[in-house]
PDB file of N, CA, C and O in Angstrom:
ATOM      1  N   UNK A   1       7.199  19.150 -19.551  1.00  0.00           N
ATOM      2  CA  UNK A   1       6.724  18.999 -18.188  1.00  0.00           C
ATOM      3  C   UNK A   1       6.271  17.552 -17.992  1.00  0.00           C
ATOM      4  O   UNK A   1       5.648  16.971 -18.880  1.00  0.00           O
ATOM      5  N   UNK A   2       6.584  16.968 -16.829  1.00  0.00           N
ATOM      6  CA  UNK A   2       6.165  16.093 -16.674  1.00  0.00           C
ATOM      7  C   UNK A   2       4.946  15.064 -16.489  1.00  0.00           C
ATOM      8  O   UNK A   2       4.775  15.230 -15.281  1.00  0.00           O
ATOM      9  N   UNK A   3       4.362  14.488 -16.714  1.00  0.00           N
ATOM     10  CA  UNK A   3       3.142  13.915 -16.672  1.00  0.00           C
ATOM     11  C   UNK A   3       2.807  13.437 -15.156  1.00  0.00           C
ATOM     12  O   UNK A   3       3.390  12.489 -14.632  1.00  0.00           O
ATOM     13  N   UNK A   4       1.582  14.367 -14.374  1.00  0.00           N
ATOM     14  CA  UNK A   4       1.998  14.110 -12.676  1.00  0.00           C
ATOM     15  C   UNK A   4       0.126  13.370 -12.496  1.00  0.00           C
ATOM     16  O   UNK A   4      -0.749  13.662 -13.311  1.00  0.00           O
ATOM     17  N   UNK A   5      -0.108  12.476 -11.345  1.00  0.00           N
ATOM     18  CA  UNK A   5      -0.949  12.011 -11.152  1.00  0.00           C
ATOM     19  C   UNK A   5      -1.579  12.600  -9.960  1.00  0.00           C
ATOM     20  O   UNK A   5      -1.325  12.240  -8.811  1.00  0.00           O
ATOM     21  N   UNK A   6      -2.320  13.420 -10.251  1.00  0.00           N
ATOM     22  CA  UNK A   6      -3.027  14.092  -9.002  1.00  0.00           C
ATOM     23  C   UNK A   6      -4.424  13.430  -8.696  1.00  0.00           C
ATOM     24  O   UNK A   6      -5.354  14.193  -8.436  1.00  0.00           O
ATOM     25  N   UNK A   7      -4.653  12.012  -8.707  1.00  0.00           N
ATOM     26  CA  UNK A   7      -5.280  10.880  -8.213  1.00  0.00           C
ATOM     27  C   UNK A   7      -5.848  11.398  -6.525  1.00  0.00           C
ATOM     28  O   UNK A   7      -4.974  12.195  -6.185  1.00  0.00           O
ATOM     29  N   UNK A   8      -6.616  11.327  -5.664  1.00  0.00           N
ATOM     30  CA  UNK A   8      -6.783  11.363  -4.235  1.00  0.00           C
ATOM     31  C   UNK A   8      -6.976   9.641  -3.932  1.00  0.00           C
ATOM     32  O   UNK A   8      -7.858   9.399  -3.108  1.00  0.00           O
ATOM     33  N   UNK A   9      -6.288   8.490  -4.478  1.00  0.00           N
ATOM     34  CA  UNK A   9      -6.333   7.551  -4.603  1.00  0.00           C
ATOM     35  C   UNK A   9      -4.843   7.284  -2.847  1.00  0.00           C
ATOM     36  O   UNK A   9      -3.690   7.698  -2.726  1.00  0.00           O
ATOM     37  N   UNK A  10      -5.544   6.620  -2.098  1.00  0.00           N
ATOM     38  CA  UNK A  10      -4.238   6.405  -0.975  1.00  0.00           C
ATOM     39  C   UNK A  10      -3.147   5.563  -1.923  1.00  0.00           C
ATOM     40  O   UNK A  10      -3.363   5.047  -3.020  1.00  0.00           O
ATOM     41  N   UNK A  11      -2.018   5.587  -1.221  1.00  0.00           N
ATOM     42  CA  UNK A  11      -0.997   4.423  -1.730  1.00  0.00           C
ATOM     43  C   UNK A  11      -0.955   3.183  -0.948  1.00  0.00           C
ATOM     44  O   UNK A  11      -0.879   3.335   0.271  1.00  0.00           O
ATOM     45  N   UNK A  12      -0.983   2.153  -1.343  1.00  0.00           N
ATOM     46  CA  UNK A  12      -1.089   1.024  -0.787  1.00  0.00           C
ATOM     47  C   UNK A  12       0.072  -0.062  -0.805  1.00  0.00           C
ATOM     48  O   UNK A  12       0.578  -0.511  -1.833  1.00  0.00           O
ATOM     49  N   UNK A  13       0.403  -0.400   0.451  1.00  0.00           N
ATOM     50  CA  UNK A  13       1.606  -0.929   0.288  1.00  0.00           C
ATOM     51  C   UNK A  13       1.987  -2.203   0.445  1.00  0.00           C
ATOM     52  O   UNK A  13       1.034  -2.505   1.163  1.00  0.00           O
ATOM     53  N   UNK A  14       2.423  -2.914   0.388  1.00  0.00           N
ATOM     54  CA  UNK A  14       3.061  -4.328  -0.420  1.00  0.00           C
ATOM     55  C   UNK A  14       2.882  -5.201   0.828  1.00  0.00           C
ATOM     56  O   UNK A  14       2.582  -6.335   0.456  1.00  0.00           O
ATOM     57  N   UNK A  15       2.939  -5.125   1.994  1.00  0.00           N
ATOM     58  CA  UNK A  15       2.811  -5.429   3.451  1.00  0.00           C
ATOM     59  C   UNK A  15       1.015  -6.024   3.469  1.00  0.00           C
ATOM     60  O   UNK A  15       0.063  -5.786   2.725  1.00  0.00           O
ATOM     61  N   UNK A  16       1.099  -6.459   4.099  1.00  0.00           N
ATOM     62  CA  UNK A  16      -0.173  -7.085   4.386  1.00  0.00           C
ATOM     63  C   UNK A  16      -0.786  -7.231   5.593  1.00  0.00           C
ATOM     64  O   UNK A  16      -0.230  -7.904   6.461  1.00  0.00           O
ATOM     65  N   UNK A  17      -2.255  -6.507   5.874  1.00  0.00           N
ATOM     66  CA  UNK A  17      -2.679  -6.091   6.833  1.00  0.00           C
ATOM     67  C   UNK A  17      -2.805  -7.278   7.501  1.00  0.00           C
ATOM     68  O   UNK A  17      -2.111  -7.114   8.504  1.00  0.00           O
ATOM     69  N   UNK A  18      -3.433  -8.736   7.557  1.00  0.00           N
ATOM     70  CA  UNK A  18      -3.325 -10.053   8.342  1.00  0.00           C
ATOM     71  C   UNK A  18      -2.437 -10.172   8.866  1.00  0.00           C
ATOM     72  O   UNK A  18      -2.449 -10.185  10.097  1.00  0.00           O
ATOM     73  N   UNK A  19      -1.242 -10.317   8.121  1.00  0.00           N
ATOM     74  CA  UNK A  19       0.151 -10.748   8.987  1.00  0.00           C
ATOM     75  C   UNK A  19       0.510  -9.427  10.080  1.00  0.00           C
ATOM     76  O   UNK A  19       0.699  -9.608  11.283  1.00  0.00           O
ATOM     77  N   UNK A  20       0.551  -8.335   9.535  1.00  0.00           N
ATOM     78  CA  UNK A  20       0.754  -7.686  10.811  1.00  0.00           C
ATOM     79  C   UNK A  20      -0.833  -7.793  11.646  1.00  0.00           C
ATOM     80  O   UNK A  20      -0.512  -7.102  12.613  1.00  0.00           O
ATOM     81  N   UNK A  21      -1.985  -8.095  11.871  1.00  0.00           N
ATOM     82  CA  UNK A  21      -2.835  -8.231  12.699  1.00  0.00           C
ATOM     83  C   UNK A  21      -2.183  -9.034  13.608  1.00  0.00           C
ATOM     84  O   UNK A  21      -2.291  -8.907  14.828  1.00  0.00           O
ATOM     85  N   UNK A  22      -1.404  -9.982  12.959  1.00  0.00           N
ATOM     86  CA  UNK A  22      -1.422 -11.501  13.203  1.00  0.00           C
ATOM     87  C   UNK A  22      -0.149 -11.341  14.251  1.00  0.00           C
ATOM     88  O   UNK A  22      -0.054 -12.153  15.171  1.00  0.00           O
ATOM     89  N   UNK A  23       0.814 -10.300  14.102  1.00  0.00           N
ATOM     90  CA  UNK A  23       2.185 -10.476  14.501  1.00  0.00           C
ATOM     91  C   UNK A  23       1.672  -9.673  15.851  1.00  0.00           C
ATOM     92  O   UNK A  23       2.062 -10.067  16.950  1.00  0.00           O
ATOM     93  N   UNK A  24       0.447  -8.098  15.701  1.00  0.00           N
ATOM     94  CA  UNK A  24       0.437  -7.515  16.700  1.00  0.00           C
ATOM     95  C   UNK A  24      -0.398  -8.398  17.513  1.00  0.00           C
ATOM     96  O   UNK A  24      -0.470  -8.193  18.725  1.00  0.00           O
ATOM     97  N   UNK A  25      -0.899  -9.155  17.083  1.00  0.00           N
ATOM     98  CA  UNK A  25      -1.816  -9.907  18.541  1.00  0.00           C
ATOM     99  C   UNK A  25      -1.168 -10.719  19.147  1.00  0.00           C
ATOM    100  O   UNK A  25      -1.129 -10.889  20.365  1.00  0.00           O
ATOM    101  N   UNK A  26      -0.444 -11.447  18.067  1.00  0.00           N
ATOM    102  CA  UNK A  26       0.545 -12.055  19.184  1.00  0.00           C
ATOM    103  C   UNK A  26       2.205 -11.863  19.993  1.00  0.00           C
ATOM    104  O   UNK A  26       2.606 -12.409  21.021  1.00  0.00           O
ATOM    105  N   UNK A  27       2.919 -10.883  19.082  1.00  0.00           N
ATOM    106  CA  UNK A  27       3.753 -10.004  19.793  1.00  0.00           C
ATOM    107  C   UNK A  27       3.923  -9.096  19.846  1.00  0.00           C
ATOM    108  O   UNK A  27       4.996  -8.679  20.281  1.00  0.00           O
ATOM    109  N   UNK A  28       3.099  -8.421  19.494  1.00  0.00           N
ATOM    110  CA  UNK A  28       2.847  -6.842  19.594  1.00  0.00           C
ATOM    111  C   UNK A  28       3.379  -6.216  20.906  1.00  0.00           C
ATOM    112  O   UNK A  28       3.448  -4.987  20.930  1.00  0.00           O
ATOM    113  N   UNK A  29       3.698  -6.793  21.813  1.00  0.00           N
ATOM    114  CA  UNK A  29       4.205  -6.198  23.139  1.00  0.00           C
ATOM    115  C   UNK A  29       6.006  -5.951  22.581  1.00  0.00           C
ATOM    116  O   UNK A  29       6.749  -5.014  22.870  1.00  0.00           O
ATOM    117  N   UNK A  30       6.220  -6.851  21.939  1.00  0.00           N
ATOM    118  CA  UNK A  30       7.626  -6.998  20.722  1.00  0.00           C
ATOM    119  C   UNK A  30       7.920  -5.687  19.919  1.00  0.00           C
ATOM    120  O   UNK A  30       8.967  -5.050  19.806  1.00  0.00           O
ATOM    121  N   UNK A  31       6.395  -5.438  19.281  1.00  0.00           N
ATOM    122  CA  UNK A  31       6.974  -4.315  18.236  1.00  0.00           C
ATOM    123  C   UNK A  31       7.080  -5.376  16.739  1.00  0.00           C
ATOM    124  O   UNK A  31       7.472  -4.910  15.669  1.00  0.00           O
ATOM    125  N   UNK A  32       6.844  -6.200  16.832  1.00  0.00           N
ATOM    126  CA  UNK A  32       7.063  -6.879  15.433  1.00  0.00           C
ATOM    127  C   UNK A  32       6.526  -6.722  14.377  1.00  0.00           C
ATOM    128  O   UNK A  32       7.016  -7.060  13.299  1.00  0.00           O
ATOM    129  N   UNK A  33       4.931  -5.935  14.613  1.00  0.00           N
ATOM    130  CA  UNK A  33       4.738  -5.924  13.419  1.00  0.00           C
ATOM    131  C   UNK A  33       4.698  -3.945  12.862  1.00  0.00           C
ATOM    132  O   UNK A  33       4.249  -3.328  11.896  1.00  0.00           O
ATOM    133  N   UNK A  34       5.446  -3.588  14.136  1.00  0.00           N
ATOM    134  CA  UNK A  34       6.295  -2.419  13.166  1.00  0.00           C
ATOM    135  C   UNK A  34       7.231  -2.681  12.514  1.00  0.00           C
ATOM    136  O   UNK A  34       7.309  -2.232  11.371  1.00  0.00           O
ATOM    137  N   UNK A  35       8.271  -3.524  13.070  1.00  0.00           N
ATOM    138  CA  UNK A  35       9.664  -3.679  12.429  1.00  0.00           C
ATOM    139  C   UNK A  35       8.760  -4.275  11.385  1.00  0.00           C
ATOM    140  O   UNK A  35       8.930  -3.488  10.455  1.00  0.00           O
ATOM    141  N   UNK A  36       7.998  -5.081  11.010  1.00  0.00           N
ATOM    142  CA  UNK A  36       7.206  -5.595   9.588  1.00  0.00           C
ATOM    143  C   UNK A  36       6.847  -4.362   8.975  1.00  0.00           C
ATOM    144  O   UNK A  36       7.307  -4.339   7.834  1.00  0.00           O
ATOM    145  N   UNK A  37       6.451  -3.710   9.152  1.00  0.00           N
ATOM    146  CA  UNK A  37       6.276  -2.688   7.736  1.00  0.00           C
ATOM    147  C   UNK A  37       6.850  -1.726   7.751  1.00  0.00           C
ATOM    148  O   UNK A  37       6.524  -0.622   7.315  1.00  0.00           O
ATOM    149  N   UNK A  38       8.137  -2.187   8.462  1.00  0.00           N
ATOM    150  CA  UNK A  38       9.114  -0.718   8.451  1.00  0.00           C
ATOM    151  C   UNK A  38       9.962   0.149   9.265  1.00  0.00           C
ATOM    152  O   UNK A  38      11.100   0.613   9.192  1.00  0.00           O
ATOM    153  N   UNK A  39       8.829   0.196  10.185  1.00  0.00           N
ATOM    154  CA  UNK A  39       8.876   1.307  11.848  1.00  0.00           C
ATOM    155  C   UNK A  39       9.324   1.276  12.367  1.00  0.00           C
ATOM    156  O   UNK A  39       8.956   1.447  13.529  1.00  0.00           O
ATOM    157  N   UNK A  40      11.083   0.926  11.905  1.00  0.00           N
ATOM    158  CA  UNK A  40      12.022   0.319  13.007  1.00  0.00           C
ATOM    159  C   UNK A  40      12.337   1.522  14.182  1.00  0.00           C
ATOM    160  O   UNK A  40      12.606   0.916  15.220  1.00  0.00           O
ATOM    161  N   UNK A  41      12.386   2.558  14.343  1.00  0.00           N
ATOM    162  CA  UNK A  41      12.335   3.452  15.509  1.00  0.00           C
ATOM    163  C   UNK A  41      11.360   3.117  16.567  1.00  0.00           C
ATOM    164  O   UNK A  41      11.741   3.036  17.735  1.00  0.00           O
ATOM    165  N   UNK A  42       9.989   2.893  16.202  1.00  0.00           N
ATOM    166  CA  UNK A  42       9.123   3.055  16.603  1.00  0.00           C
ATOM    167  C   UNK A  42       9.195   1.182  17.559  1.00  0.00           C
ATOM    168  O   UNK A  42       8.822   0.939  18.707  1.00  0.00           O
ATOM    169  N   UNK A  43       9.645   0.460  16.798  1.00  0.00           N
ATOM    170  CA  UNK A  43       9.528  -1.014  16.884  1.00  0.00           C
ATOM    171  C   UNK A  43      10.437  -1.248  18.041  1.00  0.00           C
ATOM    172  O   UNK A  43      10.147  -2.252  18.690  1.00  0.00           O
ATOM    173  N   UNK A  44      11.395  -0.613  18.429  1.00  0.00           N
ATOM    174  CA  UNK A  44      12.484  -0.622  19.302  1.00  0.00           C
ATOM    175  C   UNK A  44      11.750   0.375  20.556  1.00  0.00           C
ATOM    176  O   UNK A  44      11.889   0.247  21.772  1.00  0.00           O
ATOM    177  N   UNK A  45      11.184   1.083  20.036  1.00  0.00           N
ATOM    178  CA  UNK A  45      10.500   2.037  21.291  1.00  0.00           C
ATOM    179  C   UNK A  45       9.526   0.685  22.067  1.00  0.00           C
ATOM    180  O   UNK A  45       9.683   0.344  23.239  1.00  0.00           O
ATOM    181  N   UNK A  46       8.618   0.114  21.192  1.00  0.00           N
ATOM    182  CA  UNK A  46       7.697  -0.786  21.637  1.00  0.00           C
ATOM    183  C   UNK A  46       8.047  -2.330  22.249  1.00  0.00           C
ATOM    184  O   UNK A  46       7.359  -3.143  22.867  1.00  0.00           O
ATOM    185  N   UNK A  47       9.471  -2.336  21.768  1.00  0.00           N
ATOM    186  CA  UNK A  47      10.390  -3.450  22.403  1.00  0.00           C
ATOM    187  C   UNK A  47      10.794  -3.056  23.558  1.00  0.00           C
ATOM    188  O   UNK A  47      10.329  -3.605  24.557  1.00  0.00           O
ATOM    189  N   UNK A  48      11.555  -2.228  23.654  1.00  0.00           N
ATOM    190  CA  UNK A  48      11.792  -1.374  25.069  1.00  0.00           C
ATOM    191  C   UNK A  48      10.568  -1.245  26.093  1.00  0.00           C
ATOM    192  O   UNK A  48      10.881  -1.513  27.253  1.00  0.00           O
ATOM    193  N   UNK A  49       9.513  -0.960  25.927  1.00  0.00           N
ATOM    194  CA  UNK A  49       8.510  -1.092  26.512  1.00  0.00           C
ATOM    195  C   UNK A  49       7.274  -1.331  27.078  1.00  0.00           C
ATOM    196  O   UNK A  49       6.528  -0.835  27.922  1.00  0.00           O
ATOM    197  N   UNK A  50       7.330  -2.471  26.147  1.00  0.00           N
ATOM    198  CA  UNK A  50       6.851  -3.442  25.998  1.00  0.00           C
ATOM    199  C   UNK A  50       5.025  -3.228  25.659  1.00  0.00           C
ATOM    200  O   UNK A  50       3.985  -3.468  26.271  1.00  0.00           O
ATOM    201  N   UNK A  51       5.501  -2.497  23.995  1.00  0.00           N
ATOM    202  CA  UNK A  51       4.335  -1.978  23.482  1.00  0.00           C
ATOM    203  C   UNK A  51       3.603  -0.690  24.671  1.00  0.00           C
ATOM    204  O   UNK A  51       2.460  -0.617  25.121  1.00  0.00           O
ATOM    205  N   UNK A  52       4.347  -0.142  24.809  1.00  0.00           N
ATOM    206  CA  UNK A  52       4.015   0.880  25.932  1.00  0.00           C
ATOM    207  C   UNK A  52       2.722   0.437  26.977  1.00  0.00           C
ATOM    208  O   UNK A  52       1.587   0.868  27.178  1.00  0.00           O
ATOM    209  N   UNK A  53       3.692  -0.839  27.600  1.00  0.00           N
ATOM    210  CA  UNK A  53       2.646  -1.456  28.773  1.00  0.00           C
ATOM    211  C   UNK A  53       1.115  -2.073  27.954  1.00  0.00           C
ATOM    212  O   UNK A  53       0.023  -2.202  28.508  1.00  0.00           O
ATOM    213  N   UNK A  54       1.333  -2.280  26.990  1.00  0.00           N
ATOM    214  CA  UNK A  54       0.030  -2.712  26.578  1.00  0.00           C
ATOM    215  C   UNK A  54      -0.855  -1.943  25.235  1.00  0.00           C
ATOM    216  O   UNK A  54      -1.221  -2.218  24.092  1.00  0.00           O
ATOM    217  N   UNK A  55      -0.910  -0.867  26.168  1.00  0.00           N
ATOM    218  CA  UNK A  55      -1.498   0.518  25.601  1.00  0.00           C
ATOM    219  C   UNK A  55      -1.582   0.758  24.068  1.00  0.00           C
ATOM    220  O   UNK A  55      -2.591   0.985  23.400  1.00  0.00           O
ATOM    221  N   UNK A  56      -0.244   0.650  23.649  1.00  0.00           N
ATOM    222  CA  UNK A  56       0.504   0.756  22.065  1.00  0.00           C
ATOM    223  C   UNK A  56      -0.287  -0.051  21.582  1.00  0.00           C
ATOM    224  O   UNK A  56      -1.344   0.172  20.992  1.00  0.00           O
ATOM    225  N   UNK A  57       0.509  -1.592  21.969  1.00  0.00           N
ATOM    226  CA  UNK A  57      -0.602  -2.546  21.461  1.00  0.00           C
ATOM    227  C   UNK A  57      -1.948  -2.575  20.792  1.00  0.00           C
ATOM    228  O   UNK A  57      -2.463  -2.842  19.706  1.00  0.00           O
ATOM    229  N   UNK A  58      -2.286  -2.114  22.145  1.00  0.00           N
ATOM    230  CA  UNK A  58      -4.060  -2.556  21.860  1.00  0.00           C
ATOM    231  C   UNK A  58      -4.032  -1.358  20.322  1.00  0.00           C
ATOM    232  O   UNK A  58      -4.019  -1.907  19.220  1.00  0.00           O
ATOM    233  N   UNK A  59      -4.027  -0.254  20.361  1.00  0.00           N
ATOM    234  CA  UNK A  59      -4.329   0.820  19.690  1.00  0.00           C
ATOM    235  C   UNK A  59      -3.638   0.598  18.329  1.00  0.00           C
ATOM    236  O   UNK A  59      -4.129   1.102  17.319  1.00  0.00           O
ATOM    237  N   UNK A  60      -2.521  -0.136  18.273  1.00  0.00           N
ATOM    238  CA  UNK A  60      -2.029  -0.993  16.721  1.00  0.00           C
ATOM    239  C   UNK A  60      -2.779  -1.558  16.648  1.00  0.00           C
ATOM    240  O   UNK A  60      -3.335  -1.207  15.607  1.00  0.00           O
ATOM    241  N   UNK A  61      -3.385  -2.443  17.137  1.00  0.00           N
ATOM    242  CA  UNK A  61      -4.203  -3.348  17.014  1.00  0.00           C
ATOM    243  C   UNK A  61      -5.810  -3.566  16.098  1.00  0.00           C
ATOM    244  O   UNK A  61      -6.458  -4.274  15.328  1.00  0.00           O
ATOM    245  N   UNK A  62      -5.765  -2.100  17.066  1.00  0.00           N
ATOM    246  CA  UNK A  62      -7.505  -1.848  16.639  1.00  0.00           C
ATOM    247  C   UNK A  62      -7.393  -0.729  15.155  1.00  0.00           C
ATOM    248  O   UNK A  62      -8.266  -0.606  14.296  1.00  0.00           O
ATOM    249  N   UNK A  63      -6.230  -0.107  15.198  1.00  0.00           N
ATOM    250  CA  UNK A  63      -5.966   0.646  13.602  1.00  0.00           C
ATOM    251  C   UNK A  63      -5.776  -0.668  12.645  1.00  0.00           C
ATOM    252  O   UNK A  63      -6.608  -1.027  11.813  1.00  0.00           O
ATOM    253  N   UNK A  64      -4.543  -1.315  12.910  1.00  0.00           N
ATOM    254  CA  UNK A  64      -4.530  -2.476  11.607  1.00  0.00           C
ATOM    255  C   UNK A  64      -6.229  -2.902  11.173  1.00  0.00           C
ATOM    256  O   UNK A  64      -6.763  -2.866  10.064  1.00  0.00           O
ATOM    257  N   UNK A  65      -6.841  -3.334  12.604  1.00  0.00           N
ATOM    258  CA  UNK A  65      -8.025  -3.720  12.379  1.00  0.00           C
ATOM    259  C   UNK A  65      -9.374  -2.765  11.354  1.00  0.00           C
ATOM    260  O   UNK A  65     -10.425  -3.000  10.758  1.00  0.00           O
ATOM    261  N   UNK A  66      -8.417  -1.559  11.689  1.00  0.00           N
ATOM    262  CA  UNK A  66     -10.058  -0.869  10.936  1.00  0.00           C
ATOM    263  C   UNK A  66      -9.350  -0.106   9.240  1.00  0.00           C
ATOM    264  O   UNK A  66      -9.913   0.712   8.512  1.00  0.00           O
ATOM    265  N   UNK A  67      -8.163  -0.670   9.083  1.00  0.00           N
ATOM    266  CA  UNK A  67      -7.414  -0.231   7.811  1.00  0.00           C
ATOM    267  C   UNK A  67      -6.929   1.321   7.867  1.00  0.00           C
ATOM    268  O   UNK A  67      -6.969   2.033   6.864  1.00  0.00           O
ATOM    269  N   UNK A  68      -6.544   1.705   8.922  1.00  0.00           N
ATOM    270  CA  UNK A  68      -5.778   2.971   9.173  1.00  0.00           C
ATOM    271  C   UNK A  68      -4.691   3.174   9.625  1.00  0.00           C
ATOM    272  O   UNK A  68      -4.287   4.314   9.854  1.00  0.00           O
ATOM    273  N   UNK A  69      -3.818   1.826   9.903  1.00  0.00           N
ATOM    274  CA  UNK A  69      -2.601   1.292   9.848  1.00  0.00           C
ATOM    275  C   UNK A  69      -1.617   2.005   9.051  1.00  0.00           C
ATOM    276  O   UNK A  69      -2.378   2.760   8.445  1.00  0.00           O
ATOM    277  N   UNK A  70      -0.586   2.256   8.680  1.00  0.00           N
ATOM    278  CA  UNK A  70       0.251   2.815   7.765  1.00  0.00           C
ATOM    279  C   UNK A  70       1.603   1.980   7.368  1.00  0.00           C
ATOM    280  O   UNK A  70       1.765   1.005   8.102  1.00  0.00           O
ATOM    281  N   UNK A  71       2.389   2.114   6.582  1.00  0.00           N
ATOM    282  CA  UNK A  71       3.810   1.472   6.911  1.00  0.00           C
ATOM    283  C   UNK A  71       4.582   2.608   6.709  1.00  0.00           C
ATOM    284  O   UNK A  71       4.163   3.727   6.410  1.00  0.00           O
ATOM    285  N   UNK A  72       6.088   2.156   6.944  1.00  0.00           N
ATOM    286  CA  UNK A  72       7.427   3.942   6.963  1.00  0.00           C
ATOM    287  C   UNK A  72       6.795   4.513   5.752  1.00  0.00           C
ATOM    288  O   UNK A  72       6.765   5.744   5.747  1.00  0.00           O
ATOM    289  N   UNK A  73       6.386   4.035   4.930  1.00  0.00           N
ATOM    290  CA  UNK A  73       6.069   5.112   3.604  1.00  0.00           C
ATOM    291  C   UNK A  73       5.338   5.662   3.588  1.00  0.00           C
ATOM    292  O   UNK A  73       5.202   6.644   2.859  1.00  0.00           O
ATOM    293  N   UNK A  74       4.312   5.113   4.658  1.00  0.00           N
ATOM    294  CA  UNK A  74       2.544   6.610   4.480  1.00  0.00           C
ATOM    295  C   UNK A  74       1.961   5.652   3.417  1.00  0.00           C
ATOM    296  O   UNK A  74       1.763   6.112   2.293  1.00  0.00           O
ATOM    297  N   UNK A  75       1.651   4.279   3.692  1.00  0.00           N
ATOM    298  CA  UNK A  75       0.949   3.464   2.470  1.00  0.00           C
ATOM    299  C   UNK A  75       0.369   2.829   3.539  1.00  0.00           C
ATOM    300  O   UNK A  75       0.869   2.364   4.564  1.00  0.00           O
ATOM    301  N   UNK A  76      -1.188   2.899   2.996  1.00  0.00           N
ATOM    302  CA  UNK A  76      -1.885   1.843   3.766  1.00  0.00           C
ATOM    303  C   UNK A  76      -1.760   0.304   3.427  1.00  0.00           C
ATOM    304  O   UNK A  76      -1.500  -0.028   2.270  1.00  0.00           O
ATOM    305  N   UNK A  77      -1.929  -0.574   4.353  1.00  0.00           N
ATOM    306  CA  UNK A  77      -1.588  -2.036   4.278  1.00  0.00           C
ATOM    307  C   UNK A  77      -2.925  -2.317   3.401  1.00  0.00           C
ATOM    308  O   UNK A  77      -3.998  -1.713   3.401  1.00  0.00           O
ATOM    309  N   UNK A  78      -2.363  -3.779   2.431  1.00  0.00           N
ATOM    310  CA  UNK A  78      -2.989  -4.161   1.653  1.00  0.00           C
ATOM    311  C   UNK A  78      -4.330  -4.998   2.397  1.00  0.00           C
ATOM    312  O   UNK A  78      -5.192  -5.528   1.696  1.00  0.00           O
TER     313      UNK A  78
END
């Protein structure tokens, strides 16, 4: 049997929470700093609409900010 890690430790992922702060404050109406850690569905939704009028934005914004951010894998940003 295999040796399994049942840790409650989050996974943390290789992406870095600054640069996407950094990408959503300043193009976050873009979607850029989904397509940065991944979220390309989601990044094209927010391109299309330009961070859903704002709204999206702000609320990426204030998650990156408080470390509840995620990337496609379910890993919190470093």
């Amino acid at each position: 049997m295999e040796n399994q890690n049942f840790t409650n430790q989050p996974m943390i992922s290789d992406k870095s929470k600054g640069v996407a702060a950094v990408l959503c404050l300043l193009f976050g109406y873009l979607g850029l700093h989904r397509f940065y850690v991944g979220k390309i569905g989601t990044g094209i939704l927010w391109l299309v609409t330009l961070g859903f009028c704002g709204i999206g934005e702000l609320v990426d914004f204030i998650m990156i900010l408080c470390g509840s951010f995620k990337d496609s894998n379910d890993a919190l940003l470093k």
